[in-house]
Backbone of each chain as ProteinMPNN parsed JSONL, in Angstrom:
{"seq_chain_A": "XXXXXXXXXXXXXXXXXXXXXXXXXXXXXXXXXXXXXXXXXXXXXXXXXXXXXXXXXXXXXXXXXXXXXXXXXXXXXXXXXXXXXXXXXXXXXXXXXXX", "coords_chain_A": {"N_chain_A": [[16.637, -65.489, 9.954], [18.486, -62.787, 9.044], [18.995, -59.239, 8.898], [21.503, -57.277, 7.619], [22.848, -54.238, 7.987], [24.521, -51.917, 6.77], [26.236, -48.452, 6.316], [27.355, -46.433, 4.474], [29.561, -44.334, 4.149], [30.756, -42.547, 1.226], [34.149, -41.264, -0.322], [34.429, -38.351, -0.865], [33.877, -37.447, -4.13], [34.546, -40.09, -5.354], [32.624, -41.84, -5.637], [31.804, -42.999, -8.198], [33.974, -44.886, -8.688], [33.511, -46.093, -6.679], [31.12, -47.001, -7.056], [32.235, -49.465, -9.252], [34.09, -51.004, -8.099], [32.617, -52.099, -6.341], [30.728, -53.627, -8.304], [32.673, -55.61, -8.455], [33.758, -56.797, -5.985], [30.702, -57.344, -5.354], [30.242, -60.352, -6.503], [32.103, -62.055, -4.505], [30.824, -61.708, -1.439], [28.181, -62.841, -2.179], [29.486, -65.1, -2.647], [29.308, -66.12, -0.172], [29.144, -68.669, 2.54], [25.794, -68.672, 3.759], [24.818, -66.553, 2.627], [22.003, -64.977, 1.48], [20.826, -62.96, 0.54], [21.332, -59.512, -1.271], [21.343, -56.137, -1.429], [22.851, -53.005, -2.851], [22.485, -49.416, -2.118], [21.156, -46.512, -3.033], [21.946, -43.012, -1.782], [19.547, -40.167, -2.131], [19.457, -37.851, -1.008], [21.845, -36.843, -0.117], [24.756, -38.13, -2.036], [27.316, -39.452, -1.881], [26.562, -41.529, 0.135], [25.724, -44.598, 0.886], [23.774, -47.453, 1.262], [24.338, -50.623, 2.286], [22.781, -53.979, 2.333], [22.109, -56.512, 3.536], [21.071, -60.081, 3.484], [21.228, -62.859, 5.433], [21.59, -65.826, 6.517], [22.305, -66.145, 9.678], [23.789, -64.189, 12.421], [26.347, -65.03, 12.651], [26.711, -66.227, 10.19], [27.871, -63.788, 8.612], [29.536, -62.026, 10.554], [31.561, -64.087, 11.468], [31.868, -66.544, 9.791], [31.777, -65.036, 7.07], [33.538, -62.157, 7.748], [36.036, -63.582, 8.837], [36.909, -64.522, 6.772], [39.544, -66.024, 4.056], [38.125, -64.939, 1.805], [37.234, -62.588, 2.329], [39.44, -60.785, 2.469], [40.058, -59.782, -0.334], [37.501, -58.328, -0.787], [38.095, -56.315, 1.372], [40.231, -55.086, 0.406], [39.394, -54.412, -1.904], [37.189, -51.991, -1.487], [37.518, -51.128, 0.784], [39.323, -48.711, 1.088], [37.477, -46.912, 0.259], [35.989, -45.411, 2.016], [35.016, -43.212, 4.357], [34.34, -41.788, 7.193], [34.845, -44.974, 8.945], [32.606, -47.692, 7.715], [29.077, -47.859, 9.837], [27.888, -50.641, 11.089], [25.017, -52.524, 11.468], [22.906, -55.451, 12.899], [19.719, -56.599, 12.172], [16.458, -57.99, 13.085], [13.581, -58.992, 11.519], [10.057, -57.805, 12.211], [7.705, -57.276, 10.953], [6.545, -57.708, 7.405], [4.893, -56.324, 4.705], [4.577, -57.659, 2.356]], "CA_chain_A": [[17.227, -64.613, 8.94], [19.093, -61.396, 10.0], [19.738, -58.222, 7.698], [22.834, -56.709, 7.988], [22.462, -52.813, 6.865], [26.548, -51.046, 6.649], [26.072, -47.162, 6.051], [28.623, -46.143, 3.839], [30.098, -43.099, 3.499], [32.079, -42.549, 0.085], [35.304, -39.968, -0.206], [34.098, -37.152, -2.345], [34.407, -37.879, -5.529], [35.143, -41.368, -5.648], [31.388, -42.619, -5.695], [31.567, -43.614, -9.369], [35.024, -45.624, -8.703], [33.747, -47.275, -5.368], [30.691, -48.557, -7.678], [32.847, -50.319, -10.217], [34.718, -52.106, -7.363], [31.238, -53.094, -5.6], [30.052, -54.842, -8.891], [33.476, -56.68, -8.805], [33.203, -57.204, -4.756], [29.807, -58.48, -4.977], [30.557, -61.813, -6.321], [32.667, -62.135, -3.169], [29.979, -61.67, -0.828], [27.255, -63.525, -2.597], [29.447, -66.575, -2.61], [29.944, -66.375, 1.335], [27.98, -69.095, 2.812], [24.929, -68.094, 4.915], [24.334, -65.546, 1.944], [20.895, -64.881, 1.248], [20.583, -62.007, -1.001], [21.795, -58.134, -0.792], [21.144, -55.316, -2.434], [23.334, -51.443, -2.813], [21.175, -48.34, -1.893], [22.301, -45.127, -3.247], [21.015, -41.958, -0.925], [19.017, -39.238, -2.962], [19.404, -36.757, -0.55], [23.772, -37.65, 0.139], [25.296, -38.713, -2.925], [28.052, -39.372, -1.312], [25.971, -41.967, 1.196], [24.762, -45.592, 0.368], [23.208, -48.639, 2.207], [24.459, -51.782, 1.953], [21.994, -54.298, 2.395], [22.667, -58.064, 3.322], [20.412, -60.835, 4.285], [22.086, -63.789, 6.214], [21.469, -67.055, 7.813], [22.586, -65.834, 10.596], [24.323, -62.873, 12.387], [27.436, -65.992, 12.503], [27.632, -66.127, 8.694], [28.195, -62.489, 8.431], [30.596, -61.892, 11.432], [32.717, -64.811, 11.828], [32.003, -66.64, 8.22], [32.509, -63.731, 6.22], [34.398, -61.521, 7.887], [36.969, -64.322, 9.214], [37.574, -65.598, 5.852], [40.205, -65.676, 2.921], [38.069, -63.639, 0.176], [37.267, -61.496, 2.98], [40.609, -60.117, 2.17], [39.738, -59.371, -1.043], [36.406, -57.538, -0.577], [38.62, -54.796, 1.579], [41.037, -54.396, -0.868], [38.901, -53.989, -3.271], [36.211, -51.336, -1.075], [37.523, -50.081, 2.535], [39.901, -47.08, 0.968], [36.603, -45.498, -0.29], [35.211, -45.26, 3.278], [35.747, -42.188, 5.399], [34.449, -42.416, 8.313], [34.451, -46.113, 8.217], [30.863, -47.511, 8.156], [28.407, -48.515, 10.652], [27.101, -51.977, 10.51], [24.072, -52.803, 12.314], [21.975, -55.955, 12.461], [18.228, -56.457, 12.509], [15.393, -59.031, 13.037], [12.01, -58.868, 10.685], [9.25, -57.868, 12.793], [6.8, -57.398, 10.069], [6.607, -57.205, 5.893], [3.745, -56.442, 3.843], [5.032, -58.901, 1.395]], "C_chain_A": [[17.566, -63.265, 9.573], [19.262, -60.519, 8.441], [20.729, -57.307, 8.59], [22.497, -55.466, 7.416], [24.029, -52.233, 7.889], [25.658, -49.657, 5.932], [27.575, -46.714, 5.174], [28.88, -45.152, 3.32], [31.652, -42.894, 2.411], [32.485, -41.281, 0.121], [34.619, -39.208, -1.507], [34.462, -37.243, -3.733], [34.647, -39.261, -6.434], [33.737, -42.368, -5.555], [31.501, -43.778, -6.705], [32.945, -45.28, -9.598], [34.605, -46.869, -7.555], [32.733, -48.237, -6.323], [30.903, -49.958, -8.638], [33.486, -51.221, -9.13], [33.518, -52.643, -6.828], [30.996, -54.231, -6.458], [31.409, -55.765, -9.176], [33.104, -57.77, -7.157], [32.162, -57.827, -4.571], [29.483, -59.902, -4.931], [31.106, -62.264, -5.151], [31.395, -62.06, -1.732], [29.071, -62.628, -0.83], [27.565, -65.304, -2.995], [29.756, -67.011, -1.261], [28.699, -67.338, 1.825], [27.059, -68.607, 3.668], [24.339, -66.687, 4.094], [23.146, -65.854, 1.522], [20.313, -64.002, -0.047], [21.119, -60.437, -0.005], [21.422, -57.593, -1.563], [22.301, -53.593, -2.144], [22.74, -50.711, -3.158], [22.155, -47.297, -1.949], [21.253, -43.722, -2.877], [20.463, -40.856, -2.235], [19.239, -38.319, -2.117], [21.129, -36.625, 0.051], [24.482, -38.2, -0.914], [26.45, -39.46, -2.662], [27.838, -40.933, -0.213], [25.259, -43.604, 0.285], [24.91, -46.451, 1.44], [23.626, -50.126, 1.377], [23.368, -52.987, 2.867], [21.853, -55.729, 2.509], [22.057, -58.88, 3.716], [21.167, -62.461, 4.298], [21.25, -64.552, 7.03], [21.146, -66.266, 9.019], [23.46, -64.512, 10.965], [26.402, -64.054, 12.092], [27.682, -65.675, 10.754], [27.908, -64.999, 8.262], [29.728, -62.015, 9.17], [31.306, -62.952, 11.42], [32.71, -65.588, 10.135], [32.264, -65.816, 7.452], [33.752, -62.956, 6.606], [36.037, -62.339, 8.262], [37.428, -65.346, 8.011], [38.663, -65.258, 4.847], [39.057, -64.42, 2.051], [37.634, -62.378, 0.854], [38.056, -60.276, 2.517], [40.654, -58.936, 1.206], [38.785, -57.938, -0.825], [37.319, -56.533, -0.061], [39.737, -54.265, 0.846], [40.605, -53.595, -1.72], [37.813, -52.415, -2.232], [36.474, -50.535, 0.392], [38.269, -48.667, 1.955], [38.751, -46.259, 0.587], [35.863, -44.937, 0.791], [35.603, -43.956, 4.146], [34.153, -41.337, 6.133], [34.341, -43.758, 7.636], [32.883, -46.461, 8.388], [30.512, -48.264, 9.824], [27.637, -49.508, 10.613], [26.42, -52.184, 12.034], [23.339, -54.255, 11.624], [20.629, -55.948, 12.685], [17.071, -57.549, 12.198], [14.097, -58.201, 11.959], [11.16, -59.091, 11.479], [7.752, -58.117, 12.17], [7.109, -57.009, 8.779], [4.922, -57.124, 5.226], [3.786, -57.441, 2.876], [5.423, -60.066, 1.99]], "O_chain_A": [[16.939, -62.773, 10.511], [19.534, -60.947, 7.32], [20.708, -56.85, 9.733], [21.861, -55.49, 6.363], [24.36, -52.201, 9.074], [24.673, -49.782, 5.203], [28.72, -46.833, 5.609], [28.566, -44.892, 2.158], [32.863, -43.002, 2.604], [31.782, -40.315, 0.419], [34.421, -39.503, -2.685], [35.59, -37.01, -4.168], [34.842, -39.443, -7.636], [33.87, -43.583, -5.408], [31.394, -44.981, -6.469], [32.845, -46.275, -10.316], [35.041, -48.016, -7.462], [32.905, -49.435, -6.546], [30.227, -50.978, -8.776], [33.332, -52.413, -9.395], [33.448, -53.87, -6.905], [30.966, -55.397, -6.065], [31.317, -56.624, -10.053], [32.54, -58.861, -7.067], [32.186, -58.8, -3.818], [28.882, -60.56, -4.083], [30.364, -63.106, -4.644], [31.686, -63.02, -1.018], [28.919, -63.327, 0.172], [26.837, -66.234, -3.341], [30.358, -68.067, -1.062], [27.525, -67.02, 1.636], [27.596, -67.948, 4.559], [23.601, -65.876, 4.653], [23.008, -67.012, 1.125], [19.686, -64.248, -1.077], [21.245, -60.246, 1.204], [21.049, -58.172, -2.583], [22.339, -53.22, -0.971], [22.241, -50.78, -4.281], [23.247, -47.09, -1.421], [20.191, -43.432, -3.428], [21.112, -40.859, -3.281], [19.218, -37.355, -2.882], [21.1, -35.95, 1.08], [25.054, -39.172, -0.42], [26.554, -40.362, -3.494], [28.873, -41.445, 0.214], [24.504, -43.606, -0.687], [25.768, -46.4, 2.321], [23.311, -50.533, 0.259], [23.222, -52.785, 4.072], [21.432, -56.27, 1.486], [22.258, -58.793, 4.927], [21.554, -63.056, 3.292], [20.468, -64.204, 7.915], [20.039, -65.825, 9.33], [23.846, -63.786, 10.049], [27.355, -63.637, 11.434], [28.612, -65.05, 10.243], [28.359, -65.133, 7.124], [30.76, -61.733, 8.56], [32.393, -62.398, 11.254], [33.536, -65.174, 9.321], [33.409, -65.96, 7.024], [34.811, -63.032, 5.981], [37.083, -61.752, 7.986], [38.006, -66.43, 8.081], [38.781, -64.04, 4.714], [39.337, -63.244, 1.819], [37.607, -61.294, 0.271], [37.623, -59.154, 2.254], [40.989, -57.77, 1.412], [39.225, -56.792, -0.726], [37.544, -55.663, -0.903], [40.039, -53.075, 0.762], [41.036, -52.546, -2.201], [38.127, -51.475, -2.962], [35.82, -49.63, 0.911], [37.828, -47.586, 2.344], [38.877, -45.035, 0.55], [35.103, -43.998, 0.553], [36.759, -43.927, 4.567], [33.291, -40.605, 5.646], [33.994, -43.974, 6.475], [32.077, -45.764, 9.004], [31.227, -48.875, 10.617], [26.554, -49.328, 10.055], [26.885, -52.094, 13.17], [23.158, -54.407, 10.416], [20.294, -55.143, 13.554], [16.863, -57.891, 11.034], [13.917, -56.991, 11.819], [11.023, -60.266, 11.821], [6.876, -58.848, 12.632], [7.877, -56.052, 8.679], [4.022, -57.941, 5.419], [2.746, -58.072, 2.689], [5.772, -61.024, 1.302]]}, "seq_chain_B": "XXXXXXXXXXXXXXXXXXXXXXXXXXXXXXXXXXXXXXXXXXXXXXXXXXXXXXXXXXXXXXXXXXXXXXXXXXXXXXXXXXXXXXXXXXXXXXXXXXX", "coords_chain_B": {"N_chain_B": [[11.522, -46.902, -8.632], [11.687, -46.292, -5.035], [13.108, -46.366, -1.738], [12.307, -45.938, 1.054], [14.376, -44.877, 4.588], [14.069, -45.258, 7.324], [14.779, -44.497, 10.407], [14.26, -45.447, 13.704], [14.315, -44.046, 16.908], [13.017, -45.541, 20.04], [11.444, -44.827, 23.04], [12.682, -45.786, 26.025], [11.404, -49.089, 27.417], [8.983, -48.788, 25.789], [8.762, -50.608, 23.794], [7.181, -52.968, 22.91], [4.818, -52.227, 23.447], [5.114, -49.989, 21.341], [5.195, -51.883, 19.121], [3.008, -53.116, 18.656], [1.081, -50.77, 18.35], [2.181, -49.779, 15.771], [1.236, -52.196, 14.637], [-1.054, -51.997, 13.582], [-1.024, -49.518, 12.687], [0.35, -50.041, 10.054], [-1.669, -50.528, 8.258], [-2.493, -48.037, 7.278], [-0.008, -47.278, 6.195], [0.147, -48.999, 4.218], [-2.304, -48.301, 2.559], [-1.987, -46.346, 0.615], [-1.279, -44.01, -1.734], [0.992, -45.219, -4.026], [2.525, -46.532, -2.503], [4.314, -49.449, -2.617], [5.345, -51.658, -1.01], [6.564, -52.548, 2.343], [8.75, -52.738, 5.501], [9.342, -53.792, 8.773], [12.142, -53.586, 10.584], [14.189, -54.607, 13.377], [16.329, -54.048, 15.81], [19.568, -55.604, 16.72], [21.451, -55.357, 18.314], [20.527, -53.196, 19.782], [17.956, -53.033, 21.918], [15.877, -50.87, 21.485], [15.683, -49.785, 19.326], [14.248, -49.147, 15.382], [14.015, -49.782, 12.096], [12.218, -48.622, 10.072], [11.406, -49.732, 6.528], [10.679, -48.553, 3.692], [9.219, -49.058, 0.326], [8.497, -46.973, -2.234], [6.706, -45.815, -4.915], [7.188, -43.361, -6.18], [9.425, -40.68, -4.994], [7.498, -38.764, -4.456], [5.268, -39.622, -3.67], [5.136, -40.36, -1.107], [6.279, -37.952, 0.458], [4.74, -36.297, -0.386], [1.901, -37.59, -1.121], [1.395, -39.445, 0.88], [2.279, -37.661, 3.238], [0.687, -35.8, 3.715], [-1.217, -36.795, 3.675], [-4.901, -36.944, 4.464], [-5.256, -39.76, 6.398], [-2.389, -40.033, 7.077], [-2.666, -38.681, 9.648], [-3.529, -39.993, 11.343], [-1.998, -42.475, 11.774], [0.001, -40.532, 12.73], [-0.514, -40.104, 15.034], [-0.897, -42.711, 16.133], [1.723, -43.459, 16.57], [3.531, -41.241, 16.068], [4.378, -40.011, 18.707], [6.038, -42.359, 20.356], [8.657, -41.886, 19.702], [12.09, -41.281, 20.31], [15.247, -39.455, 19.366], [13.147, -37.483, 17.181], [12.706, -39.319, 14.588], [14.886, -40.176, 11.448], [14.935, -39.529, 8.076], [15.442, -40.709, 5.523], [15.753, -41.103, 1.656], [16.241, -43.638, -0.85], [17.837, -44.942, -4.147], [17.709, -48.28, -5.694], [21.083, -49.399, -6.617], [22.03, -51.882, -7.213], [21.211, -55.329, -7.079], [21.269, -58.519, -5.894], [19.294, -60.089, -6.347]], "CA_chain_B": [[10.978, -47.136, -6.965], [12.31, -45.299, -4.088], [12.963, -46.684, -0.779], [12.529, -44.85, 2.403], [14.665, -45.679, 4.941], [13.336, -44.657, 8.69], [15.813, -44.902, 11.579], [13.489, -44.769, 15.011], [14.259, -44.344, 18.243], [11.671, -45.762, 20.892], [11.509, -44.679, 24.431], [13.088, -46.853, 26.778], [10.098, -49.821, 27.975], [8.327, -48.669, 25.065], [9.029, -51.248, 22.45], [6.227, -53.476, 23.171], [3.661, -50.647, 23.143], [5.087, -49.26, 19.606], [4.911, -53.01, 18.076], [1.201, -52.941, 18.672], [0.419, -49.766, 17.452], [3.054, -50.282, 14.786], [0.347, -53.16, 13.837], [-2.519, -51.078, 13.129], [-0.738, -48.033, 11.734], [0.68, -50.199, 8.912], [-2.517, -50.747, 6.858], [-2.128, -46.418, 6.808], [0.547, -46.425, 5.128], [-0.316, -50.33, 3.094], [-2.976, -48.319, 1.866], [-1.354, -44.978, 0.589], [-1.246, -44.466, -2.992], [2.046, -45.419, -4.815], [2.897, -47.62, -1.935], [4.387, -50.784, -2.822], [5.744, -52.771, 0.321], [7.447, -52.346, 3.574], [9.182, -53.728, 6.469], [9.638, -53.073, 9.717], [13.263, -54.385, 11.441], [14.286, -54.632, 15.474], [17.647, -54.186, 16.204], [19.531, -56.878, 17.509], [22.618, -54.744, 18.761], [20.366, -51.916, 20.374], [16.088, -53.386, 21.414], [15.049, -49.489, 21.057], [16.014, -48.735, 17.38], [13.802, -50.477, 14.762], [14.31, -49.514, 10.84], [11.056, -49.072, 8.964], [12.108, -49.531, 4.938], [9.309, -48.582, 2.718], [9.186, -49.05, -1.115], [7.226, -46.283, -2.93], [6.653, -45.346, -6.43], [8.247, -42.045, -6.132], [9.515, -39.655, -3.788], [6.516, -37.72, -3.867], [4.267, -40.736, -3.209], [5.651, -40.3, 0.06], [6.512, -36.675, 1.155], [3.283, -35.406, -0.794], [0.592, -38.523, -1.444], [1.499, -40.024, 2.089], [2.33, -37.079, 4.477], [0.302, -34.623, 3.548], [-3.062, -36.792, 3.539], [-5.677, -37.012, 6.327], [-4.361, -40.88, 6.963], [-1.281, -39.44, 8.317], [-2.768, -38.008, 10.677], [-3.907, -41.106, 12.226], [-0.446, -42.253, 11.781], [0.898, -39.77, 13.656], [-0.784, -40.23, 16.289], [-0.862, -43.268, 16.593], [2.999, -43.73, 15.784], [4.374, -40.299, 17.023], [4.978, -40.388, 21.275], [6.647, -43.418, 20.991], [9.671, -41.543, 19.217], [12.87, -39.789, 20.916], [14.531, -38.559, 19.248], [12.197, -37.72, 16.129], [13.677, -40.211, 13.286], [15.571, -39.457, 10.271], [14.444, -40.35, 7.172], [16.317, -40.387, 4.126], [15.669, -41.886, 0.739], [17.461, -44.438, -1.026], [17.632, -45.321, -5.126], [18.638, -49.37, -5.935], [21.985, -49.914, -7.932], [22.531, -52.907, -7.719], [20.946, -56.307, -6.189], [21.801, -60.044, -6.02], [18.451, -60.774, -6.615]], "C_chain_B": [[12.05, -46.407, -6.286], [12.236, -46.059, -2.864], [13.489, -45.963, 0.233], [12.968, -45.806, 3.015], [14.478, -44.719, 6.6], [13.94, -44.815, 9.717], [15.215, -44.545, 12.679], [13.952, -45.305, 15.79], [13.319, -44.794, 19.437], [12.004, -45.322, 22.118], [11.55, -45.978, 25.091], [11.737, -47.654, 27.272], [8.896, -49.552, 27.099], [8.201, -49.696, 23.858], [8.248, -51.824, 22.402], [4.913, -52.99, 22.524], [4.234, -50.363, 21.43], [5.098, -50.528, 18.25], [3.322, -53.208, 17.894], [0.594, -52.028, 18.059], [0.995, -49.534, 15.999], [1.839, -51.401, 13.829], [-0.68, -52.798, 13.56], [-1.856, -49.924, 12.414], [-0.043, -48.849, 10.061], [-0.543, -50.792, 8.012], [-2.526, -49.495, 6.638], [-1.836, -46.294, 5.826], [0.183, -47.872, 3.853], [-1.093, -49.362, 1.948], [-3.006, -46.727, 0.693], [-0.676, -45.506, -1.129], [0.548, -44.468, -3.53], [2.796, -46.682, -3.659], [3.226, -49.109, -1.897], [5.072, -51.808, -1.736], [6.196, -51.718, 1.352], [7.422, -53.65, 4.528], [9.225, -53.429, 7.53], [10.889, -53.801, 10.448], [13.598, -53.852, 12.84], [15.396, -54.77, 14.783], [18.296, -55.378, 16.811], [20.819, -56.155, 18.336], [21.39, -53.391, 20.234], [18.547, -52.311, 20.41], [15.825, -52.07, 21.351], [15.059, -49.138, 19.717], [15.342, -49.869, 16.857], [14.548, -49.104, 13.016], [12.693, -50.107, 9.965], [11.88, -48.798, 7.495], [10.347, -50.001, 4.147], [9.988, -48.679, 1.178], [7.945, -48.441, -1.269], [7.768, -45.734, -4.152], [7.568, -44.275, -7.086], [8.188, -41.504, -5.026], [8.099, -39.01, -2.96], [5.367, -38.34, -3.6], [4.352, -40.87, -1.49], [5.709, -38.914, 0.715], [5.305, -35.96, 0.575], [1.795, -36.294, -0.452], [0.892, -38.888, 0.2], [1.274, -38.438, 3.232], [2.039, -36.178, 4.774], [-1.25, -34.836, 3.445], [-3.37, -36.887, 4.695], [-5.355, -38.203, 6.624], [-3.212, -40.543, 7.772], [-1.255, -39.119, 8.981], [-2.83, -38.788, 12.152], [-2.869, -41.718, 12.485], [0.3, -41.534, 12.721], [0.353, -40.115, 14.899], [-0.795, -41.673, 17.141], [1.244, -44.299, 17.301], [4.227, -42.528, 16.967], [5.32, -40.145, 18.143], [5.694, -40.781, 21.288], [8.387, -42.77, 20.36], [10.451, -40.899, 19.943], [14.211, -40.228, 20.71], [13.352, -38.705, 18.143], [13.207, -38.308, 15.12], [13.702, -39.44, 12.32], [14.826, -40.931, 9.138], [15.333, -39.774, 5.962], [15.835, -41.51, 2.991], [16.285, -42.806, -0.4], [17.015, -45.342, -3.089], [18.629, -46.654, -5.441], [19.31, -48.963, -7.241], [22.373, -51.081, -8.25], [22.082, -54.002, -6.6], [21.003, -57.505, -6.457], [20.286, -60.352, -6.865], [16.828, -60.369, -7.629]], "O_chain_B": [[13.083, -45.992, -6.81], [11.124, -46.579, -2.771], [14.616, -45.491, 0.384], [12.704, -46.992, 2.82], [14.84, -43.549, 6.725], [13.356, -45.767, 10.236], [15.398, -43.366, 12.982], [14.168, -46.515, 15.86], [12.705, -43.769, 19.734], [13.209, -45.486, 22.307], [10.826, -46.956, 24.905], [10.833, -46.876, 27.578], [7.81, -49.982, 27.486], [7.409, -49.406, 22.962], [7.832, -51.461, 21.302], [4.267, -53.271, 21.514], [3.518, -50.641, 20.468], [5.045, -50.359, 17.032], [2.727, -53.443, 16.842], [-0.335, -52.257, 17.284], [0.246, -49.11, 15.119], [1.674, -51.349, 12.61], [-1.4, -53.708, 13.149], [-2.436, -49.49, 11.419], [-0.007, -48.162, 9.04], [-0.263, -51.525, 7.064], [-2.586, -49.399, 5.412], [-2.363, -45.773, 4.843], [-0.006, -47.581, 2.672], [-0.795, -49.43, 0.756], [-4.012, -46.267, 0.154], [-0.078, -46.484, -1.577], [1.205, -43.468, -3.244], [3.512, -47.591, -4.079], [2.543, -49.91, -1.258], [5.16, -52.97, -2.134], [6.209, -50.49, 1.27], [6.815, -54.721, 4.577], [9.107, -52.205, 7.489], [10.504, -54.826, 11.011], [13.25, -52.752, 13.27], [15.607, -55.296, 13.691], [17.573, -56.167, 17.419], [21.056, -56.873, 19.307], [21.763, -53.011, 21.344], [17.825, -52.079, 19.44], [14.81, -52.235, 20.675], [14.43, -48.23, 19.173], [15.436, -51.032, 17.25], [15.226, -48.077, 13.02], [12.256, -51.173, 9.53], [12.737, -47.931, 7.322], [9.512, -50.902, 4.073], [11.164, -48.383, 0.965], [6.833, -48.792, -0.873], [8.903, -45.317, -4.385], [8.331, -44.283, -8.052], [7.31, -41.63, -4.173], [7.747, -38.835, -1.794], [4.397, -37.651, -3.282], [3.541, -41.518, -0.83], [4.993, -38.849, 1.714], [4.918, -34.96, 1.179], [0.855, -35.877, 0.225], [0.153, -38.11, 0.803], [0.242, -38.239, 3.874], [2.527, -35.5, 5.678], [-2.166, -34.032, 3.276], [-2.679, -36.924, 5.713], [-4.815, -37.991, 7.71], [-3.122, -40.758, 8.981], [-0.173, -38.935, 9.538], [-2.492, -38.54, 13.309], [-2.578, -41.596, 13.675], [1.179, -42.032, 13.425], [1.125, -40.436, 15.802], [-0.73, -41.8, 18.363], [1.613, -45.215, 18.036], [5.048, -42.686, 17.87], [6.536, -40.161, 18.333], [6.585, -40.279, 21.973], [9.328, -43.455, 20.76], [9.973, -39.88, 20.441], [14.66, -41.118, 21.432], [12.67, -39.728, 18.084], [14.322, -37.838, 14.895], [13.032, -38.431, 12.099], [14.494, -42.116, 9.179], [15.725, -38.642, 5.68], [15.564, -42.658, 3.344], [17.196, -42.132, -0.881], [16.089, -46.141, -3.231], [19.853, -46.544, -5.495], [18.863, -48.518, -8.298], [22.944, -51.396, -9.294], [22.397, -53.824, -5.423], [20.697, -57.674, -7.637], [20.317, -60.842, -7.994], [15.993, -61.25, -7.835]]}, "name": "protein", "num_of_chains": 2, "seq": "XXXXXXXXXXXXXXXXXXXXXXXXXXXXXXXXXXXXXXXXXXXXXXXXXXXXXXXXXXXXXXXXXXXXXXXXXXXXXXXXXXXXXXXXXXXXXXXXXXXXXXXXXXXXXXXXXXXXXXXXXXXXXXXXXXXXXXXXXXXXXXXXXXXXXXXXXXXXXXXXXXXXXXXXXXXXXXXXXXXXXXXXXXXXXXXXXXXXXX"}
């Protein structure tokens, strides 16, 4: 299992607009295979700043399944104009959980 | 709930060393009042950067109840060194999750 964590910086102002396209975008995501579960993290100290949050099969169903697909398309239609800078996507192994 | 999100750097040949002490410093914070989980993630792009993500009660379960008791201290020390630079921490409120 891999988590994907995207940093996302939203255009001033346009927070409240990017989250109405997320909860359309998320269906899109959550039907990509190799989807696991995600969640959207909204900064308290950046308003402006949220974490996207993706757990995946693999780093494959993220990068080449997702991103290399038709509804791909979608998803940036619907969510890259709110980006400035674009984000930074990092992945990451589970070393340890309390849970 | 509130989730901290911890972006550390390790000193190069250090990663080893800070998973070990990493495994003793997390009953610290396990046991730290308002504390409800955590994780700790490895990079898979970069082995020095990990991502601790805590879940706590509130903010101040954290910047007051956590880092301001004598536990932290032990914490720090045991935790500290292995950092460069010193990590950013920022806090993060869910809007929205698959699951």
């Amino acid at each position: 299992m891999i988590l994907e964590v995207a940093t996302l910086q939203i255009k001033e102002g346009q927070s409240t607009n990017f989250e109405a396209a997320f909860s359309l975008a998320k269906e899109i995501i959550a039907a990509s295979p190799g989807h696991i579960s995600h969640e959207l993290q909204k900064c308290v100290e950046d308003k402006n700043k949220y974490l996207l949050l993706v757990q995946w099969e693999t780093i494959e169903a993220h990068e080449i399944g997702f991103r290399k697909s038709e509804p791909y398309l979608k998803w940036k239609a619907l969510l890259h104009h709110f980006y400035d800078p674009f984000p930074t996507v990092e992945h990451f192994e589970l070393i340890h959980t309390s849970v």
